[in-house]
DSSP file (Angstrom, degrees, kcal/mol; ACC not computed):
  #  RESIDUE AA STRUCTURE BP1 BP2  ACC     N-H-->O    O-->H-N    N-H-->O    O-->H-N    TCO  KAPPA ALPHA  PHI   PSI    X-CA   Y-CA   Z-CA
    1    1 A X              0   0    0      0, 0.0     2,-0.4     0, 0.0     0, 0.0   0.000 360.0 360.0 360.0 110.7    5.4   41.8  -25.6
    2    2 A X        -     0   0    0      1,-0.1     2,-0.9     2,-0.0     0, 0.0  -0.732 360.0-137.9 -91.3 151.2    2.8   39.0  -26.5
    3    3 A X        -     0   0    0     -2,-0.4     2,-0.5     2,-0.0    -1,-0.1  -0.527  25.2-171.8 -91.1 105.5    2.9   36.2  -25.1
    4    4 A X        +     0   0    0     -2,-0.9     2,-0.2     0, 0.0    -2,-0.0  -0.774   9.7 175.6-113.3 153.9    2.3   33.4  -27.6
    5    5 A X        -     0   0    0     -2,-0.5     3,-0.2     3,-0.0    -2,-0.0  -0.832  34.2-113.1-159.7 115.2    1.8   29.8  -27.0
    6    6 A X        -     0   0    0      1,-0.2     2,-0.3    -2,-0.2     0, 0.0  -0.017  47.9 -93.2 -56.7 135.2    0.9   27.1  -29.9
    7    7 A X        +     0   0    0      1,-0.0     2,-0.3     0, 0.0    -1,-0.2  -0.402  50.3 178.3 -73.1 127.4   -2.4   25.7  -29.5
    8    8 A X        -     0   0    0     -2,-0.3     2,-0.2    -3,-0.2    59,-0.1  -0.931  16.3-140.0-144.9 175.3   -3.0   22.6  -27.6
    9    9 A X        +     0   0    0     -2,-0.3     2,-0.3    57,-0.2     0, 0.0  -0.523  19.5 167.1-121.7 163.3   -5.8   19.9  -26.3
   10   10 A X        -     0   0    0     -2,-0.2     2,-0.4     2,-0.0    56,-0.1  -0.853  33.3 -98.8-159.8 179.0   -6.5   18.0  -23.3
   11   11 A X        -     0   0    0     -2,-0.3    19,-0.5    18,-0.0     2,-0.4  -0.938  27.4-158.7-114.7 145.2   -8.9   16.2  -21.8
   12   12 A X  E     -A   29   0A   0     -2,-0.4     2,-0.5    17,-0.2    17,-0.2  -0.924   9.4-175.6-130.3 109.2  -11.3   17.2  -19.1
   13   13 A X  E     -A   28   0A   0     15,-3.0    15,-5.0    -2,-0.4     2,-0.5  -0.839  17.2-169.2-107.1 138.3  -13.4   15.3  -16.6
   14   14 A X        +     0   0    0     -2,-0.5     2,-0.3    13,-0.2    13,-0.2  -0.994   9.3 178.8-139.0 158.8  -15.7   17.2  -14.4
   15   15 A X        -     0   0    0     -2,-0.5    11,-2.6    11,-0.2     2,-0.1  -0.957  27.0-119.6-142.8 141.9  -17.7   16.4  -11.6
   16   16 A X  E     -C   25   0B   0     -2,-0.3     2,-0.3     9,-0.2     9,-0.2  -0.393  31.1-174.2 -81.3 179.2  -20.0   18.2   -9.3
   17   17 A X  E     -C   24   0B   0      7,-0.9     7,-2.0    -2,-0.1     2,-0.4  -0.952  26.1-122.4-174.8 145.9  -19.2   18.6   -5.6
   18   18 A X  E     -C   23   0B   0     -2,-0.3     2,-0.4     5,-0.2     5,-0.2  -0.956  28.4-175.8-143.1 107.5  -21.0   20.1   -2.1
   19   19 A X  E >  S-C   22   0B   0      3,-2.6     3,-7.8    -2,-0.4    -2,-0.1  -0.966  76.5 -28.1-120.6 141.6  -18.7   22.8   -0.6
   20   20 A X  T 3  S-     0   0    0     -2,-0.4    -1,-0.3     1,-0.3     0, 0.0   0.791 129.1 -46.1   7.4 103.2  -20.3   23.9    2.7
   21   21 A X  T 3  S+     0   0    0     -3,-0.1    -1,-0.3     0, 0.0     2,-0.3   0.662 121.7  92.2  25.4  31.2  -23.8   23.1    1.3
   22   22 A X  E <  S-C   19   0B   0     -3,-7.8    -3,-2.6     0, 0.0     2,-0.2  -0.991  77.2-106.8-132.8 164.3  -23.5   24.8   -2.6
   23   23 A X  E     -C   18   0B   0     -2,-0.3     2,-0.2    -5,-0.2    -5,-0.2  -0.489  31.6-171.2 -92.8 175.7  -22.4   23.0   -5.4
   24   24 A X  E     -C   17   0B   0     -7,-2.0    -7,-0.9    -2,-0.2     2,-0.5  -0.666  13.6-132.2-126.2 149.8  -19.5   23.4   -6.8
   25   25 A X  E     -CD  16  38B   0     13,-2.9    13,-1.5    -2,-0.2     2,-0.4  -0.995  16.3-154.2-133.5 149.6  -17.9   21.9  -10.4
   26   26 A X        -     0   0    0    -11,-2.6     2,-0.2    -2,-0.5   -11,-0.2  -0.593   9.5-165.5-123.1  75.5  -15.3   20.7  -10.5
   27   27 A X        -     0   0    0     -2,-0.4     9,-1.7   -13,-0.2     2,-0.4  -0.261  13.1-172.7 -79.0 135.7  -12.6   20.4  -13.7
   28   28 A X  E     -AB  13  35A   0    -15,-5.0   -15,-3.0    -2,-0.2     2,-1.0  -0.935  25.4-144.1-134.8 161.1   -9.7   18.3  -14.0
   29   29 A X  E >>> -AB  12  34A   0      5,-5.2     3,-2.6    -2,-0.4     4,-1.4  -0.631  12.9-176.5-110.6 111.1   -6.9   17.6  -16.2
   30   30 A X  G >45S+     0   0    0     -2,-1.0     3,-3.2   -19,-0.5    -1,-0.2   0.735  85.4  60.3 -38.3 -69.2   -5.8   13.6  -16.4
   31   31 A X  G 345S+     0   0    0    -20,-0.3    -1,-0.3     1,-0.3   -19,-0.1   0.445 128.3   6.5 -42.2 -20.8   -2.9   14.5  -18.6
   32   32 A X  G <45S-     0   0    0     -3,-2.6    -1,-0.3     2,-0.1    -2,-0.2   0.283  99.8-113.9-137.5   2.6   -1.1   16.8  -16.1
   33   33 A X  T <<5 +     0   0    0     -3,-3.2    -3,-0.2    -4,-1.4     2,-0.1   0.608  63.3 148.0  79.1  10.4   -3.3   16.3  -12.9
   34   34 A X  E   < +B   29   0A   0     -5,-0.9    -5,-5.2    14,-0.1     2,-0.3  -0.449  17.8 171.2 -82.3 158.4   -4.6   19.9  -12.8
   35   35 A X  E     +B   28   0A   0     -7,-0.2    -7,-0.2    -2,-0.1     2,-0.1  -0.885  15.0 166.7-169.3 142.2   -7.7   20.9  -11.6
   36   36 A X        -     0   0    0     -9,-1.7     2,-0.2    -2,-0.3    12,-0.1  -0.107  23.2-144.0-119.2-168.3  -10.1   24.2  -10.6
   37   37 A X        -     0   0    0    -11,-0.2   -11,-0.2    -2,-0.1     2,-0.2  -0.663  13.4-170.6 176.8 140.6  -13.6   24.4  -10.0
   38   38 A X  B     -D   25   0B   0    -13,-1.5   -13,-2.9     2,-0.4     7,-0.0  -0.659  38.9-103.5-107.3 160.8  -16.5   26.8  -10.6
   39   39 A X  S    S+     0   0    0    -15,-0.2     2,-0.2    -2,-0.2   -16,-0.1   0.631 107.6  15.3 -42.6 -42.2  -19.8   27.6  -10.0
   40   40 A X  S  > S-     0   0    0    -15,-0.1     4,-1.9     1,-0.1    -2,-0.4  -0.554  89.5-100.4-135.8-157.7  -20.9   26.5  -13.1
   41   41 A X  H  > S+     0   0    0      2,-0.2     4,-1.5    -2,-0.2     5,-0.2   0.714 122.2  53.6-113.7 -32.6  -19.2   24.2  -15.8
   42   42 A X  H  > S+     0   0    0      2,-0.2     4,-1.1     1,-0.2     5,-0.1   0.992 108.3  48.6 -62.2 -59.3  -18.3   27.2  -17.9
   43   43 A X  H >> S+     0   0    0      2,-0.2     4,-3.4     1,-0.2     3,-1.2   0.937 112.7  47.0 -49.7 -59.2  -16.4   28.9  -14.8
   44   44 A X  H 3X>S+     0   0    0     -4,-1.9     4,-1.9     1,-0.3     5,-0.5   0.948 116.4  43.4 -74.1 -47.8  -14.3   25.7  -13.7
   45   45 A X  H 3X5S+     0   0    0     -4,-1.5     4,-2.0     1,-0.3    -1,-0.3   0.834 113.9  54.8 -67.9 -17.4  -13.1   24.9  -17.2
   46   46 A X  H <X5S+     0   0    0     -3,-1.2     4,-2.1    -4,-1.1    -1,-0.3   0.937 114.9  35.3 -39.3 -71.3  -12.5   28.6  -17.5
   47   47 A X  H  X5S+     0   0    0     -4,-3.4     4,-1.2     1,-0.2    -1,-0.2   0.651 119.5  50.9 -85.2  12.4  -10.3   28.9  -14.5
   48   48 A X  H  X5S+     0   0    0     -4,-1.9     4,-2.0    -5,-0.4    -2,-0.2   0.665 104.0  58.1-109.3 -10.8   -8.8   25.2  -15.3
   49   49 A X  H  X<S+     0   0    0     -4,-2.0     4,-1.8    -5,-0.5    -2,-0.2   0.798 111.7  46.6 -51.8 -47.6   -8.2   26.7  -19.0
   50   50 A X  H  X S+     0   0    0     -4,-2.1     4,-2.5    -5,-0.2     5,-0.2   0.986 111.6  47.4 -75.7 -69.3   -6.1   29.3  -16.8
   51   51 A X  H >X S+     0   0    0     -4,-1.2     4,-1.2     2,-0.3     3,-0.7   0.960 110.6  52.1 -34.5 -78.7   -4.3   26.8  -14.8
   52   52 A X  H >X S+     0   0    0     -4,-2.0     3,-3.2     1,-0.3     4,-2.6   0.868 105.8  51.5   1.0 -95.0   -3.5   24.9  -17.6
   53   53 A X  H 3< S+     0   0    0     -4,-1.8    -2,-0.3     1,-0.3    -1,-0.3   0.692 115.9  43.8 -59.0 -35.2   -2.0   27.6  -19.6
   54   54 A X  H << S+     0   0    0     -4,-2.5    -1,-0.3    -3,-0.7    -2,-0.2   0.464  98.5  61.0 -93.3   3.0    0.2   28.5  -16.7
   55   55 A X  H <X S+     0   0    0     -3,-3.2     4,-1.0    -4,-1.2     3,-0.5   0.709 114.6  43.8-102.3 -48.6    1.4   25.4  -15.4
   56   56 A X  T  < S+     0   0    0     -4,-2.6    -2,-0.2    -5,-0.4    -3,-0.1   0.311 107.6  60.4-108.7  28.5    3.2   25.0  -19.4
   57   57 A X  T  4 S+     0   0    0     -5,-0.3     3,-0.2     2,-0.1    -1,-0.2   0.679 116.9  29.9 -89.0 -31.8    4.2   28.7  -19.2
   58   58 A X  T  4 S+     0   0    0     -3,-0.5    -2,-0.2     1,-0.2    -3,-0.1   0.484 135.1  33.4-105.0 -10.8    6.3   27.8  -16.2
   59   59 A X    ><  +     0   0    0     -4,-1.0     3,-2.8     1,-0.0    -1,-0.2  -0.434  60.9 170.0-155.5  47.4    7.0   24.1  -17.4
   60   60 A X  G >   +     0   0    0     -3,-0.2     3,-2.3     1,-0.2     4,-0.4   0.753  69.6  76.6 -27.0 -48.7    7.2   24.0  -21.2
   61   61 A X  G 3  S+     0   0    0      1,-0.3     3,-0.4     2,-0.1    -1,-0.2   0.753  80.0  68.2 -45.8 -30.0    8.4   20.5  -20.9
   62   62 A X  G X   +     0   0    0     -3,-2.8     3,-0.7     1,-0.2    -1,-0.3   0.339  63.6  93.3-109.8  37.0    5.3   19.2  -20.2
   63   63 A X  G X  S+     0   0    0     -3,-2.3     3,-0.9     1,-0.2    -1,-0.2   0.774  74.6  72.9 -52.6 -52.7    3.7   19.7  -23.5
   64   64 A X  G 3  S+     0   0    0     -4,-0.4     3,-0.4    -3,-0.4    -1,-0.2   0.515  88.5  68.6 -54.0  -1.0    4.7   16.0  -24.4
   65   65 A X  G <  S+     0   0    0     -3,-0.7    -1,-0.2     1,-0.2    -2,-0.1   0.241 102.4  42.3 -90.2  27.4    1.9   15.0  -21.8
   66   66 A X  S <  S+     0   0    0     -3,-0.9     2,-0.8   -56,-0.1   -57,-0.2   0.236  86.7  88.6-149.2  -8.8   -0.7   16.2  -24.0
   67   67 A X        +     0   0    0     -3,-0.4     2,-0.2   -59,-0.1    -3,-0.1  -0.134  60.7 126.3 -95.9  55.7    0.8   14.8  -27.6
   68   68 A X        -     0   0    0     -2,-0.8     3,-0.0     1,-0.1     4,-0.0  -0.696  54.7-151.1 -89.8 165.3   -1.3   11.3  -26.9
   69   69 A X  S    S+     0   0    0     -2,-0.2     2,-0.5     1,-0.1    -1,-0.1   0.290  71.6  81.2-116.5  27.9   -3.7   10.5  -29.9
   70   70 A X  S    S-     0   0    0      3,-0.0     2,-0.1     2,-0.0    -1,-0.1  -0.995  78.9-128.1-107.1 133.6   -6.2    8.8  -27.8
   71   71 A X        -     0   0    0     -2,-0.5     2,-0.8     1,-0.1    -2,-0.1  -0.382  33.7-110.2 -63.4 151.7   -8.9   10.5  -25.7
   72   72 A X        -     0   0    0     -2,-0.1   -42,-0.1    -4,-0.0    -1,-0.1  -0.830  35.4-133.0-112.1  93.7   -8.9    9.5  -22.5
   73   73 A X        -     0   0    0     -2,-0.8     2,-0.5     1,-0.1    -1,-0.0   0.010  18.9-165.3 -63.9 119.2  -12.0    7.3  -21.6
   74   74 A X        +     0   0    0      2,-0.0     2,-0.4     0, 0.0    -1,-0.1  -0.933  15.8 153.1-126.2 154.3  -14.2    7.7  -18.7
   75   75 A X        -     0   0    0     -2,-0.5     2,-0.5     2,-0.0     0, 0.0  -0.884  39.2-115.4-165.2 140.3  -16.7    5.7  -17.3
   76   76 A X        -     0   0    0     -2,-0.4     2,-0.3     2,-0.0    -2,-0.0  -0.934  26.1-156.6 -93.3 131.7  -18.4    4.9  -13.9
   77   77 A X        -     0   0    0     -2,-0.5     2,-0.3     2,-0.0    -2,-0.0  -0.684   5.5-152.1-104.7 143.4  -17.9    1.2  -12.4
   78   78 A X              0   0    0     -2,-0.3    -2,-0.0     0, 0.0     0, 0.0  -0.963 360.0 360.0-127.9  94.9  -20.6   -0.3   -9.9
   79   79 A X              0   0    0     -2,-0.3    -2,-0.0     0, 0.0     0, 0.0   0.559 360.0 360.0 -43.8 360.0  -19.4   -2.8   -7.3
């Protein structure tokens, strides 16, 4: 049986991060609030690619958090 699932987008912020002194990256996804992390930038979007895909295997419903047509802008602010 394959498992088929209609192609969909989101958007992805990553950040780097110091777990017990290595870094880390770190993706997440606004639209549904998931998020993984890797070694390198390929690996976390990799296993947040995974995450993803299995959070709307188990939850189909939330597919409508993902039909926005604006990208979701990010920026750093300085007090």
């Amino acid at each position: 049986m394959t498992n088929y699932m209609e192609e969909v987008s989101f958007s992805a912020v990553l950040h780097e991060e110091d777990l017990d002194g290595k870094p880390v990256f770190v993706a997440d996804c606004v639209e549904l609030g998931v998020s993984d992390f890797g070694d390198s930038i390929d690996e976390s979007l990799g296993n947040l690619k995974k995450g993803v895909s299995l959070l709307l295997e188990e939850a189909p419903e939330k597919k409508v958090l993902l039909k926005t047509k604006e990208p979701v802008l990010v920026t750093r602010v300085v007090l």
